[in-house]
Backbone as ProteinMPNN parsed JSONL, in Angstrom:
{"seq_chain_A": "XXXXXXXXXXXXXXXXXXXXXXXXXXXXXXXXXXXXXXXXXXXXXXXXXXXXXXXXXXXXXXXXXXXXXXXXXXXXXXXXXXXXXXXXXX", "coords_chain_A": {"N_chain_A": [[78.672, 37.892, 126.626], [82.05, 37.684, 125.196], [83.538, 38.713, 121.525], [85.489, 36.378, 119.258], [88.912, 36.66, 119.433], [91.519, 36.552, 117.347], [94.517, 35.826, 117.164], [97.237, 36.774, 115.658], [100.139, 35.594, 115.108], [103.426, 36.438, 114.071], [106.396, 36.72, 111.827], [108.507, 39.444, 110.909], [110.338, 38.729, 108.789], [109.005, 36.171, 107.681], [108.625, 33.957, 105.052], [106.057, 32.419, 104.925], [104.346, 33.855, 106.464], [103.697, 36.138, 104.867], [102.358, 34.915, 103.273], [100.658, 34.109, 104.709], [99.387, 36.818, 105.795], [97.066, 37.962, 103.506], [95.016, 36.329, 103.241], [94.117, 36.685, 106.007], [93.519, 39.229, 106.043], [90.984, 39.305, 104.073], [89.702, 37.736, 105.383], [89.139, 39.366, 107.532], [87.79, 41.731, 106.243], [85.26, 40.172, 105.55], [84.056, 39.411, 108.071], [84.156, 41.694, 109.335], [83.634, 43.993, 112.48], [82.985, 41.571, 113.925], [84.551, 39.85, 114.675], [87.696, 40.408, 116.733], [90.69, 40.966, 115.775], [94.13, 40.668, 116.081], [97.715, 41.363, 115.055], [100.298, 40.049, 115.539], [103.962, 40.816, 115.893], [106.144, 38.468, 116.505], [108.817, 39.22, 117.221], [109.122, 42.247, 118.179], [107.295, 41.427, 120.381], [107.573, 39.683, 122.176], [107.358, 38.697, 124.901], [104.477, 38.194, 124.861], [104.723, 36.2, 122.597], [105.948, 34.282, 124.27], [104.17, 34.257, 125.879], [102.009, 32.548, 124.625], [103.514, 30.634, 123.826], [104.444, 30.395, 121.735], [106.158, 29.019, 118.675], [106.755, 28.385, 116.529], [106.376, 29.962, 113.475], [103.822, 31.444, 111.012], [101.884, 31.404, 113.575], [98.238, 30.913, 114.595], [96.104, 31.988, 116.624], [92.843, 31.29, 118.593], [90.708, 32.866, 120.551], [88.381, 32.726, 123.5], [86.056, 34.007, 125.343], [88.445, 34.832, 126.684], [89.776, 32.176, 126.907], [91.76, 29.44, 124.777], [90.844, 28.359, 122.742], [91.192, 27.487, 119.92], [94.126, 26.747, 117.804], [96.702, 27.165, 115.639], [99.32, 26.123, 113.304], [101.075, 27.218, 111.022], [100.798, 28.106, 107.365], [96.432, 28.949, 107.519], [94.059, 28.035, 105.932], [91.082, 30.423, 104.393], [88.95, 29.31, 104.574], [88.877, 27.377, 106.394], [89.639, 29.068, 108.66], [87.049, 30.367, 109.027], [85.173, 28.58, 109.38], [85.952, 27.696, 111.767], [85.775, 30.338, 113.295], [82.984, 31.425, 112.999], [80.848, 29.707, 114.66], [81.734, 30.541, 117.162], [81.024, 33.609, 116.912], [78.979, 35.666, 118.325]], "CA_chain_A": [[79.783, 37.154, 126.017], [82.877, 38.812, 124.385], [83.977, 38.294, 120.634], [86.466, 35.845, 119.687], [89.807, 36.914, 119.434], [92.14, 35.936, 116.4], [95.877, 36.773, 116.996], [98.072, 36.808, 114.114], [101.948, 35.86, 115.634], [103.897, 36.402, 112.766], [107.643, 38.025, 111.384], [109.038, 40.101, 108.868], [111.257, 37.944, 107.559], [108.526, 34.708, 107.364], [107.795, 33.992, 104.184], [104.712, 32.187, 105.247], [103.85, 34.877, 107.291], [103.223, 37.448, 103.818], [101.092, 34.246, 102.715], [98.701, 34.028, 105.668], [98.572, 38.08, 105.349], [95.914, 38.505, 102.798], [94.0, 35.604, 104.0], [93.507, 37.456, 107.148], [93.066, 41.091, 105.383], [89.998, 39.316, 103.742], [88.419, 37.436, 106.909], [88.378, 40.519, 108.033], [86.774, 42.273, 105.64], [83.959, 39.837, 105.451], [83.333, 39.042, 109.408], [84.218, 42.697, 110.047], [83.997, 43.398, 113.781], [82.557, 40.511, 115.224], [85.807, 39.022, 115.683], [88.866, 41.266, 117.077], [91.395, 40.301, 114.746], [95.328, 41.395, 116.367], [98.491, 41.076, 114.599], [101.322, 40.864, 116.404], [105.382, 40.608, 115.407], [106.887, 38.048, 117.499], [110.126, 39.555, 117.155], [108.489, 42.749, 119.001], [106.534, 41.194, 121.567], [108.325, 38.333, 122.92], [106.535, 38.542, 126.139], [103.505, 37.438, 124.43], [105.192, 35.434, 122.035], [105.968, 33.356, 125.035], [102.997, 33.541, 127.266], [101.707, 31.564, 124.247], [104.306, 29.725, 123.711], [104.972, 30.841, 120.303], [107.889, 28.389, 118.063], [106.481, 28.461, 114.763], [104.841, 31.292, 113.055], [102.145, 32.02, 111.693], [100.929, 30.997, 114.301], [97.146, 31.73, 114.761], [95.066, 31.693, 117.989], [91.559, 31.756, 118.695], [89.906, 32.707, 122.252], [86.592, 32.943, 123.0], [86.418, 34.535, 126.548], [89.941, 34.604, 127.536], [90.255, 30.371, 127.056], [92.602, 29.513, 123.798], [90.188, 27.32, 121.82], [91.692, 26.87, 118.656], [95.601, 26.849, 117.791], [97.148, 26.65, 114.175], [100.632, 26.662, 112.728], [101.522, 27.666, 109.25], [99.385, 29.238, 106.561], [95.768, 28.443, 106.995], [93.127, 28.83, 104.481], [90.025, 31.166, 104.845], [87.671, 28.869, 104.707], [88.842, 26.664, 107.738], [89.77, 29.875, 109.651], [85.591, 30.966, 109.229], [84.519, 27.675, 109.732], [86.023, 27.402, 113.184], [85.138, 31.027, 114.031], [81.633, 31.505, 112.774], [80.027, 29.455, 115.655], [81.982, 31.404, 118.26], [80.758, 34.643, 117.201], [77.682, 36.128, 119.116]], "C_chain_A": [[80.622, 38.094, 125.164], [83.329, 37.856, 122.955], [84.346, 37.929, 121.043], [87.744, 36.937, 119.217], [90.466, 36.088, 117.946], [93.494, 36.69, 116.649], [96.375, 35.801, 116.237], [99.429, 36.895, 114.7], [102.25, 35.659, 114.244], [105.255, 36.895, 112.646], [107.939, 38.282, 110.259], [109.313, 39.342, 107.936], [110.547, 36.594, 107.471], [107.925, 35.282, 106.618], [106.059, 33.466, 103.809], [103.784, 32.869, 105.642], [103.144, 35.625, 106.144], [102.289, 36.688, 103.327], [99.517, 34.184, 103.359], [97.953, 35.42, 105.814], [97.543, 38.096, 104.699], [94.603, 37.694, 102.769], [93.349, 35.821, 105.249], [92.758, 38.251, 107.227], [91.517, 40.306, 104.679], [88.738, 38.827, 104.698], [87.97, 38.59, 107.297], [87.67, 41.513, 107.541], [85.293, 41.562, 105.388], [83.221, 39.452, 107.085], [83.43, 40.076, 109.71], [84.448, 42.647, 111.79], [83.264, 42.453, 114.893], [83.638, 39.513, 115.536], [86.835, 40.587, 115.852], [90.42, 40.215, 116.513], [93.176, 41.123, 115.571], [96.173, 40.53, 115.821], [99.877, 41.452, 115.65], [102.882, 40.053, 115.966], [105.619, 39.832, 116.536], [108.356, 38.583, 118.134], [110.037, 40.983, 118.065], [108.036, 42.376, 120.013], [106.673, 40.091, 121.946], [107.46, 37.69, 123.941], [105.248, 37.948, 125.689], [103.353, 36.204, 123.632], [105.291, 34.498, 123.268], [105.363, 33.291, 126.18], [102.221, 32.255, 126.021], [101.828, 30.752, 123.361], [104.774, 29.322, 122.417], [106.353, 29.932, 119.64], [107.57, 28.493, 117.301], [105.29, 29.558, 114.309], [105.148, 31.204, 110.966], [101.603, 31.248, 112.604], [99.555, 31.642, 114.824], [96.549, 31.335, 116.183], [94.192, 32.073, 118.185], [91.116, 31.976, 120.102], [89.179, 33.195, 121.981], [86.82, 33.301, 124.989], [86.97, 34.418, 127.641], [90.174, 33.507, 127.997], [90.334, 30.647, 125.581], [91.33, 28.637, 123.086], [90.639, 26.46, 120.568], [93.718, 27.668, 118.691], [96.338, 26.103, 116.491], [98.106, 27.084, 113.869], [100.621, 26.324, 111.88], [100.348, 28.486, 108.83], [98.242, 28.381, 106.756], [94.89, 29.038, 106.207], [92.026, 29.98, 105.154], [88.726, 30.64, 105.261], [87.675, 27.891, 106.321], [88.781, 27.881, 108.771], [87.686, 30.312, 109.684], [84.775, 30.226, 109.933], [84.53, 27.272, 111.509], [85.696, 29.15, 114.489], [83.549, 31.337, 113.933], [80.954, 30.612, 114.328], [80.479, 29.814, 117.167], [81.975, 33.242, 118.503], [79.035, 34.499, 117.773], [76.689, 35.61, 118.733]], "O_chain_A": [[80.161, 39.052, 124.544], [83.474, 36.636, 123.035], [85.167, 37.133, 120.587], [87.437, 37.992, 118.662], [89.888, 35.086, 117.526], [93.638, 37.891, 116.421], [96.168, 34.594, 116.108], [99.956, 37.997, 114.846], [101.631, 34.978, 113.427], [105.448, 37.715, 113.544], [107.816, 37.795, 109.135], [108.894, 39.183, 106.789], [111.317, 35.678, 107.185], [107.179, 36.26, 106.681], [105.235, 33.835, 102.972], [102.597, 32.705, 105.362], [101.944, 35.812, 106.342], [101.3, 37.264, 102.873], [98.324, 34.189, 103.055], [96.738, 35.583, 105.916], [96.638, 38.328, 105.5], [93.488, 38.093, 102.433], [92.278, 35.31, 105.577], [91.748, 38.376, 107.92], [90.638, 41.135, 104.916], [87.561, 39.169, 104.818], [86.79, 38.917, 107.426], [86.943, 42.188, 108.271], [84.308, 42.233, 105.079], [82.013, 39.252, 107.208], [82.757, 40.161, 110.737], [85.088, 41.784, 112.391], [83.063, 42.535, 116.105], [83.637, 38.622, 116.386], [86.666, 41.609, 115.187], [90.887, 39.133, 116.868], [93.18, 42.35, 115.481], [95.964, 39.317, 115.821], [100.29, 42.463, 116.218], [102.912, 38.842, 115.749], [105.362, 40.351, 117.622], [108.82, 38.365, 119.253], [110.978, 41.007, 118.858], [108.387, 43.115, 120.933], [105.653, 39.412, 122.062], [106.972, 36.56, 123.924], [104.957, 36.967, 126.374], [102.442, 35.38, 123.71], [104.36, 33.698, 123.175], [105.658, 32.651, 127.189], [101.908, 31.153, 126.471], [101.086, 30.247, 122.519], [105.321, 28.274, 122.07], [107.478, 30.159, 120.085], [108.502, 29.073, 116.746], [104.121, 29.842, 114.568], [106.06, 31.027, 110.158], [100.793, 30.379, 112.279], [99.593, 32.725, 115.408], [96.698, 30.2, 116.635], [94.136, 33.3, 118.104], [91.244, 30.99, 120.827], [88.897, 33.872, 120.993], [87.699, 32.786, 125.679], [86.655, 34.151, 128.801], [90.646, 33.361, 129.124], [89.643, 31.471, 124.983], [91.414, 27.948, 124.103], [90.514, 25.264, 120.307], [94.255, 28.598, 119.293], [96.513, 24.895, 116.334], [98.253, 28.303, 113.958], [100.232, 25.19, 111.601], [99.462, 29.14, 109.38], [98.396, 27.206, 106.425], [94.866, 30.212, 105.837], [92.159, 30.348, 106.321], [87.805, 31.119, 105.924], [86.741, 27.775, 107.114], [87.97, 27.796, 109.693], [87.281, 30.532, 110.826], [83.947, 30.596, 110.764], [83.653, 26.808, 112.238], [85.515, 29.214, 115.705], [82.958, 31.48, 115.003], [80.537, 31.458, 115.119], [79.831, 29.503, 118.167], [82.435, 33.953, 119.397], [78.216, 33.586, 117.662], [75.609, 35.877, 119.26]]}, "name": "protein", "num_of_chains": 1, "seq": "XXXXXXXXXXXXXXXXXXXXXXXXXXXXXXXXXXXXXXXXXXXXXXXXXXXXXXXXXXXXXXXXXXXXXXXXXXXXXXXXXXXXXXXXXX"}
């Protein structure tokens, strides 16, 4: 089985976006790498931005081997984001 995945759609100029930053920067310091954590600029990477189907960011996305599982727009907290990955790591 492969980690989950956590991508981080996000842009410069969202101010929400600088909020869900450091809520990320700390998941990941405490799950380290048992999740694969990617950040990615929508405004850069369009193409991905709209394979999944990106309109509101932050938008977060969870997969668990390469199926979307979870799917959240705006800032969320740390504790929901753990709660819904913790039983999809290894």
């Amino acid at each position: 089985m492969t980690k989950p995945v956590l991508y981080d759609f996000f842009a410069t100029w969202c101010g929400p976006c600088r909020m869900q930053t450091p809520i990320i920067e700390d998941l990941h310091k405490k799950m380290g790498d048992t999740v694969d954590f990617q950040k990615i600029d929508v405004d850069q990477h369009m193409d991905l931005a709209g394979k999944y189907g990106i309109s509101v960011v932050p938008t977060l996305i969870i997969e668990k081997d390469g199926k979307v599982v979870h799917r959240l727009e705006g800032v969320t907290d740390a504790v929901t984001l753990e709660k819904l990955l913790r039983p999809l790591v290894g």
